[in-house]
N, C-alpha and C positions, 0 to 999 in steps of 0.2 A: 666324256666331258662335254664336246661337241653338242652332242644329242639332249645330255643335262640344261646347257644353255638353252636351247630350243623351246624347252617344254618350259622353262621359266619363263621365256619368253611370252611364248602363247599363251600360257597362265594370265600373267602380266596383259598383255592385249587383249584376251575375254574381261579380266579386271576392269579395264581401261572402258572398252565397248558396257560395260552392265553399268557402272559408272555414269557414262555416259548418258546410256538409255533413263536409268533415276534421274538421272539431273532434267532427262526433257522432260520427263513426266511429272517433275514439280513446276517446272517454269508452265508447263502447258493445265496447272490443278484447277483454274478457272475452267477452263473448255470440257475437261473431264466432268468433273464437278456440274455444271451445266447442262451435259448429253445424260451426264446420270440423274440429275433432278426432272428430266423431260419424258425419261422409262418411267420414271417413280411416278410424275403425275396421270401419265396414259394409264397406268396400271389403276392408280387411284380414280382416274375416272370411269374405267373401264368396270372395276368393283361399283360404284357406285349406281352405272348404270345396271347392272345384272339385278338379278331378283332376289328378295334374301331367300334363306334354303335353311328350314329347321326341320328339325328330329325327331322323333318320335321313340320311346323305346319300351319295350315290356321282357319281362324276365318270364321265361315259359320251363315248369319243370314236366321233365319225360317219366312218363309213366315206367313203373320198377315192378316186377316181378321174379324172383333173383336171379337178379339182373337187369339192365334197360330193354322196356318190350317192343321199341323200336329204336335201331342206331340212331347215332348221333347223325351220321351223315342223312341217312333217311329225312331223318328232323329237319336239316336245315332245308334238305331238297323239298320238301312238303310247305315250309314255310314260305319260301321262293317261288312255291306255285302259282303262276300267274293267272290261273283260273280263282285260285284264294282270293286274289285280289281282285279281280272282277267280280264274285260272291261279296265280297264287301263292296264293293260301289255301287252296287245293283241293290244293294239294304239302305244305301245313299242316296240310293237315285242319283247316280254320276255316271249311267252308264249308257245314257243316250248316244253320247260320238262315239261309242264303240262301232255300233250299225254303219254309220257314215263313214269311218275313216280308220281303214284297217290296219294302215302303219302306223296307227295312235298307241298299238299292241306292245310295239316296239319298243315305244316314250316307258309307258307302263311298268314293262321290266326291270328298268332302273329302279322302282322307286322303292323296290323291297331287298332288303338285304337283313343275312341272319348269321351269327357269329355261336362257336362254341365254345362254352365257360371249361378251360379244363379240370379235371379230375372233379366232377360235378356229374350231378343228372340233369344240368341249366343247358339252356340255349339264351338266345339274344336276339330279338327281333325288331329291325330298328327299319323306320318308313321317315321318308325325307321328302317334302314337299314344300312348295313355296307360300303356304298355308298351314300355320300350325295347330289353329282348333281340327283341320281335316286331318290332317298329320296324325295327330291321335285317336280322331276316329276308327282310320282306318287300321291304326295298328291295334288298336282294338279289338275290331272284327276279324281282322285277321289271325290273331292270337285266340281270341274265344273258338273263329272256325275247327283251328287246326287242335284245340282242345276237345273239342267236343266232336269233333273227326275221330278222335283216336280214343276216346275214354267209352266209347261205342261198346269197341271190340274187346277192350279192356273190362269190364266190367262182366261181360260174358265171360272171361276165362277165371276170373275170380270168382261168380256164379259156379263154374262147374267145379273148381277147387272147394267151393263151400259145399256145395252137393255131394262129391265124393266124399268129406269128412263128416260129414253126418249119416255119410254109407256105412261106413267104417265104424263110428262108433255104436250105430243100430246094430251093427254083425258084430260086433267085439262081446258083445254080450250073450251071443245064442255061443262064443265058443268055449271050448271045453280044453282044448289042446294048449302048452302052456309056451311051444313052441310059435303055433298061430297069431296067439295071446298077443307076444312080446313085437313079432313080424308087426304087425297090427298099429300098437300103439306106438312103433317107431317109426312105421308111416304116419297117423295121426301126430308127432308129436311136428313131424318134417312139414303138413300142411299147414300147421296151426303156425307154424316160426314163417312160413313161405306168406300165410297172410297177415301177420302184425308187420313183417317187413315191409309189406307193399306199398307203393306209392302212386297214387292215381296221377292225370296228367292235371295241369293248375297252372295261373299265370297266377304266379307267386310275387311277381313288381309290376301291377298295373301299366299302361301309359298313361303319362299324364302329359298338360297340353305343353309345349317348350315356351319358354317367354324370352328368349333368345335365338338368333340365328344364328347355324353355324359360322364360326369362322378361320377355318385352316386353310379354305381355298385364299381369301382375303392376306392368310402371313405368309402366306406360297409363292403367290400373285408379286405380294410387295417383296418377299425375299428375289425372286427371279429375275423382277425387274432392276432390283439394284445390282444384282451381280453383272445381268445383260448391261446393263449401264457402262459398270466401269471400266466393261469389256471394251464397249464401243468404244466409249472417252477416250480410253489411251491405245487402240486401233486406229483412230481419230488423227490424234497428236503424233502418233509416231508414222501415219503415213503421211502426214503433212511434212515434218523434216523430213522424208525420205524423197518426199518431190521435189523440195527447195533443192535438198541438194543435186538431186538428179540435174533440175533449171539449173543449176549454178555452174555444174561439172559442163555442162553441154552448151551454155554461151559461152 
C-alpha cells in the first residue's frame, strides 16, 4: 500500500515537473521561435550563397547475349571510371588543370555517379555539376565512351556466332546421317534464337541539358536547420530558468 502511494506519488511529481517544463516552453515561444528563425535564415543564406548543382542523366542499355555480356556491377564500375571522365574532358578541352593540380582528380570523382534499374538490362548514369549545358556534355561522352567501349567486343562475339552458323548450315548439307542432320540443325536453331535475342549496348534515354537545379540539399539544409533550431530555443529557455533559479536558491 505503502509502496503504491510512492509510485503515485512520483507519478504525480514527473506530472507535475513535464507540466511544468510545457508551461516554460510556451511563456519562453518568442525566444524559441526567434533562435529558430536565426538557424532558418543562416541556412537560407548559406543556400544561397553556394553554387546551384544540376544533373545530368542518360539511360545506358548492357549489351545481352543470353544473358548480360558484362555485369551489372562491372557496368557501374566502368561508368565511374575516372579515366571515362577525363576522355570526356580532354574531347572538351577541360583538361588543362588536370597537368597543374593533381588533387583536382579527387574534385573529379564526385561528379560521376551510376545507379542500377532493377530487373532490367538499364544502368543510370547521372553527372552533377554547377554547369548544366557541361553537365550534359559530359554525361554524354561519358555514356557514348562506355558504349562504344564495350560494343567493341561485343560485336566480335556475335561475328563468330554468325560465322559458326553459316558453318553449320554449309556442313548440314554435305550430311547424309540423320542422327548428324538433327545434332546439327538444333544447334543452328540455338544460334539463330542466341542472335535475334541479342541486345547491343545503346544509350536508350539520351542526356539532355537540366533547366533546374537540384534541390534536396536546399529541403535538407532548411529541414536541419529548423529542427537544430527548436533544439537550441528550448535548450535556450530552459537553461535560463535553470540559472534563475540556481541565482535565486543561492542568494
Amino acid at each position: 500500500m505503502g509502496q503504491d502511494n510512492l509510485h503515485s506519488q512520483g507519478t504525480y511529481i514527473d506530472e507535475i515537473d513535464l507540466g511544468a517544463l510545457l508551461a516554460l516552453w510556451v511563456r519562453g515561444k518568442k525566444t524559441i521561435a526567434g533562435i529558430t528563425g536565426i538557424f532558418l535564415a543562416v541556412a537560407l543564406i548559406i543556400d544561397l550563397l553556394m553554387p546551384k548543382v544540376y544533373e545530368a542523366s542518360a539511360v545506358i542499355r548492357i549489351g545481352n547475349i543470353s544473358g548480360l555480356y558484362i555485369s551489372k556491377a562491372q557496368s557501374l564500375q566502368e561508368l565511374q571510371n575516372l579515366w571515362a571522365l577525363i576522355t570526356a574532358m580532354k574531347k572538351l578541352n577541360l583538361d588543362s588543370g588536370l597537368k597543374k593540380n593533381r588533387s583536382y582528380l579527387y574534385d573529379l570523382g564526385k561528379i560521376l555517379n551510376a545507379d542500377d534499374l532493377p530487373d532490367t538490362n538499364l544502368v543510370r548514369l547521372r553527372v552533377r555539376l554547377n554547369d548544366p549545358r557541361l553537365a550534359k556534355e559530359i554525361c554524354s561522352l561519358v555514356a557514348e565512351y562506355f558504349v562504344l567501349s564495350n560494343r567493341h567486343t561485343y560485336n566480335k562475339e556475335i561475328a563468330l556466332i554468325d560465322q559458326r552458323l553459316k558453318a553449320l548450315e554449309k556442313d548440314i548439307r554435305k550430311m547424309t546421317s540423320a542422327a548428324e542432320i538433327e545434332a546439327r540443325q538444333s544447334e543452328i536453331y540455338s544460334l539463330k534464337h542466341k542472335l535475334a535475342a541479342a541486345k547491343e549496348f545503346a544509350v536508350v534515354d539520351p542526356a539532355i541539358t537540366p533547366r533546374r537545379p537540384l534541390d534536396a540539399n536546399k529541403k535538407q539544409n532548411i529541414a536541419l536547420a529548423l529542427v537544430s533550431g527548436l533544439m537550441a530555443g528550448v535548450s535556450w529557455v530552459s537553461f535560463g530558468e535553470f540559472w534563475n533559479r540556481r541565482k535565486a536558491s543561492s542568494g
